[in-house]
C-alpha positions as CSV (number, residue, x, y, z in Angstrom):
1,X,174.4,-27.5,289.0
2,X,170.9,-26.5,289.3
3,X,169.0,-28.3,292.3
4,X,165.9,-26.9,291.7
5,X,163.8,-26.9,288.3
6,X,159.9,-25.7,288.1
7,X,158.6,-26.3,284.5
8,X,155.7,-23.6,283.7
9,X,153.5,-25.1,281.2
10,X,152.0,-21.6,279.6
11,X,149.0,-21.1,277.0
12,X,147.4,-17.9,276.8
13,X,148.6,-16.7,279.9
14,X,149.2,-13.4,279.4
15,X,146.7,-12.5,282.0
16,X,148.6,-13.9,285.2
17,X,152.2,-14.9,283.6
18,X,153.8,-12.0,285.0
19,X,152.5,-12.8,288.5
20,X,153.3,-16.4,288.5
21,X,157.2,-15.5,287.8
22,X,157.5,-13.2,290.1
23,X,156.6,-15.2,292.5
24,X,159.0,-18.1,291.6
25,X,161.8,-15.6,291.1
26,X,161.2,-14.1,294.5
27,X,162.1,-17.6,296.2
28,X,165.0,-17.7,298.8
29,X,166.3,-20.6,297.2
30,X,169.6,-19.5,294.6
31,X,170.0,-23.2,293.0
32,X,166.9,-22.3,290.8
33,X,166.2,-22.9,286.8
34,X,162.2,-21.8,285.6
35,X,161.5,-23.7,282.1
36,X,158.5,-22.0,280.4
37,X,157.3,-24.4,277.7
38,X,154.8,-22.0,276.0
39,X,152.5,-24.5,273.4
40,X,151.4,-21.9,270.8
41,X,150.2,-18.8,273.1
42,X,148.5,-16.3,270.8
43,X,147.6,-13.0,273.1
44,X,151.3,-12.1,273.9
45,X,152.4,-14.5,276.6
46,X,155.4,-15.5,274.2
47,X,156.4,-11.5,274.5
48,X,156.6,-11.9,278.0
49,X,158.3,-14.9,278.1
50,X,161.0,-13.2,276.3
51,X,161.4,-10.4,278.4
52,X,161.8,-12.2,281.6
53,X,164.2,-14.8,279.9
54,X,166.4,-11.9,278.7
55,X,166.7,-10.1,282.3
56,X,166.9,-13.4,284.2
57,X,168.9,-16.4,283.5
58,X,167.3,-18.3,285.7
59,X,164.2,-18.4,283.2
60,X,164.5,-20.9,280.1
61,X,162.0,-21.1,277.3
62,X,161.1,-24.0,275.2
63,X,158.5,-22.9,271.7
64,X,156.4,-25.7,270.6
């Protein structure tokens, strides 16, 4: 059971998205779950959303 959970709310954050999970996924901590809930991003945030979600399983992603 995950202890942890940080819920990213992301909109057109393409431009510091990539730092902000690295960051998160660098933690000691192992009991860790990120939610992204990306509200209609339109300059590729979704991509990279995506590619973190499918090389970590730690990363969850909710589309609204």
């Amino acid at each position: 059971m995950t202890k942890v959970s940080v819920i990213i709310p992301v909109y057109n954050a393409a431009g510091y998205l990539r730092e902000c999970l690295d960051s998160i996924l660098a933690q000691t901590m192992s009991d860790l779950e990120v939610v992204c809930v990306d509200d209609g991003s339109r300059d590729g945030s979704g991509d990279i959303l995506r590619e973190y979600a499918g090389r970590d399983g730690r990363v969850k992603t909710l589309w609204q």
